[in-house]
N, C-alpha and C positions, 0 to 999 in steps of 0.2 A: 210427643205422640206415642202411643203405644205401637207395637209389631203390627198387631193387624190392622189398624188406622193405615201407617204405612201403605202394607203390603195390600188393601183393598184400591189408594190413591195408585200405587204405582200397574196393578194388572189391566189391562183391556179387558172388558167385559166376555168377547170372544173365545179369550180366554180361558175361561173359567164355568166349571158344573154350578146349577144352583143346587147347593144343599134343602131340599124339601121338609117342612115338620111334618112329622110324622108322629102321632100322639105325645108333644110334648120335647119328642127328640127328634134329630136328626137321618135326615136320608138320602141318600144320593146312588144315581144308577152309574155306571160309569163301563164304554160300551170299549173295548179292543178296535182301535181305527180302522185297522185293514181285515176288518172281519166282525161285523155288524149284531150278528147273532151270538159271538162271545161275548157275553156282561156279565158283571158282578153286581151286585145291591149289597150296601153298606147300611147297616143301620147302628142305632145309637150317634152317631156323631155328636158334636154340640153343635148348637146353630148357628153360632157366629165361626164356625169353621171357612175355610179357604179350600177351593178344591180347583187346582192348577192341573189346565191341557200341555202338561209340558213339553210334550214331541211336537206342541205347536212352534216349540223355540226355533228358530232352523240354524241345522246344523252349519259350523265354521268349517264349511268344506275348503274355502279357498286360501286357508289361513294353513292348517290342520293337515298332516298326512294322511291321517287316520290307520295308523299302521298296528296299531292298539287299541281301536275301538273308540276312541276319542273325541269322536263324531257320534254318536249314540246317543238314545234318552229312552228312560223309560217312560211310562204313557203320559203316567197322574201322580201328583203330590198333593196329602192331604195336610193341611195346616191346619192344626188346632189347639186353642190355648187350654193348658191342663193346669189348675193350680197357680206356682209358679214359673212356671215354664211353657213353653212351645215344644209340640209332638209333631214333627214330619213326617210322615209314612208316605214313602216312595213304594210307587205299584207300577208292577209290569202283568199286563194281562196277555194270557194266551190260552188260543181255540185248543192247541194242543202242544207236546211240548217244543221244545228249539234245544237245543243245545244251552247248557249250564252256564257255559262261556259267554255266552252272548247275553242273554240273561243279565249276569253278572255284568257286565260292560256299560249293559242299559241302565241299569242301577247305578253306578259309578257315576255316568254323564247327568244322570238326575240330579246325584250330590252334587256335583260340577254347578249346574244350574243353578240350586240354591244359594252357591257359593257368590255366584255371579253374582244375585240378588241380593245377598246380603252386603257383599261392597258396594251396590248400590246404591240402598237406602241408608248404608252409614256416608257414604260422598255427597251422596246428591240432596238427600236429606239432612242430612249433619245429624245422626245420630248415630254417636261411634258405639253406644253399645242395641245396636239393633239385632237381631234374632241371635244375641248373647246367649240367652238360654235356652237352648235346642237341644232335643234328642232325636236324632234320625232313628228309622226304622224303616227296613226293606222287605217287602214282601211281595213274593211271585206267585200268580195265578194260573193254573196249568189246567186245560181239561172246561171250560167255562160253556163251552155251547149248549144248548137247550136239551139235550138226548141227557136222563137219567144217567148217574155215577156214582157211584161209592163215592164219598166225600174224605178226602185226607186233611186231617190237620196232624203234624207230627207232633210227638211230645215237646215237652216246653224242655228242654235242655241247656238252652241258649238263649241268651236278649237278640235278638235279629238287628245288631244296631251299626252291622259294615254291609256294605253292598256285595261282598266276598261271601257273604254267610247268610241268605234272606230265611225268613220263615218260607215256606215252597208248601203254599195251598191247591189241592187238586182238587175236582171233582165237582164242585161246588160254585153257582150264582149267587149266593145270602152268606153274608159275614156278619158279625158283630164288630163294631170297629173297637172295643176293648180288647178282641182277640185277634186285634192286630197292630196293635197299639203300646 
């Protein structure tokens, strides 16, 4: 079975965004939980993409001290098959900003997540090279509500590819998901 065969048997529909066509390509709106009127819209995606509500996971409070943020999740993970590979981009959306820290934390507990899912589908599925070839990428959304903004994307300097170092989008509801990718 390929990745995404997998990972579409193993998600609850609940879930999960549908990715919408949108002339040929992909699109998905994707809304900040605790604050309705901050969204984003993705476009470009591929169709056959995955787009996981992952703060739907609930957190291992009773296990976890959380002394370290260890209980955290960022919102959404996008899975999309590139080529030879699978591209995760982990997204933390927010109306405005929060602290760096915390940010960063949320994005960690998302990699965390993946990870889970990937022991998963290699135990329970028996495929030990399941989301083998991955490249994470983290990116944060600051600034998303409906009121007009200068839109920031900072220069490309960096692969956005640790949860410690996201690409930090402001201003802006419409990405391209190349340019986050």
């Amino acid at each position: 079975m390929s990745d995404l065969e997998i990972l579409e048997e193993l998600f609850h529909p609940e879930a999960r965004i549908l990715v919408e066509n949108y002339h040929g390509k992909g699109r998905a709106t994707l809304v900040e939980p605790s604050c309705p009127e901050s969204q984003v819209t993705i476009y470009g995606l591929p169709l056959n993409s995955i787009i996981l509500k992952v703060d739907l996971f609930d957190a291992p409070r009773k296990v976890f001290r959380n002394q370290r943020g260890e209980c955290k999740r960022a919102d959404y993970a996008i899975i999309a098959p590139h080529t030879n590979i699978t591209i995760i981009v982990h997204l933390e959306i927010k109306s405005s900003t929060e602290l760096k820290r915390e940010r960063i934390r949320q994005l960690k507990g998302a990699l965390c997540f993946m990870e889970f899912c990937r022991a998963v589908g290699r135990e329970f599925w028996d495929e030990k090279l399941f989301l083998n070839r991955v490249r994470h990428r983290f990116v944060s959304f600051t600034y998303t509500s409906a009121a007009k903004r200068m839109t920031v994307i900072p220069p490309e300097t960096k692969i956005h590819d640790r949860p410690d170092q996201p690409l930090c989008i402001s201003g802006t509801q419409t990405v391209q998901f190349k340019n986050i990718a």
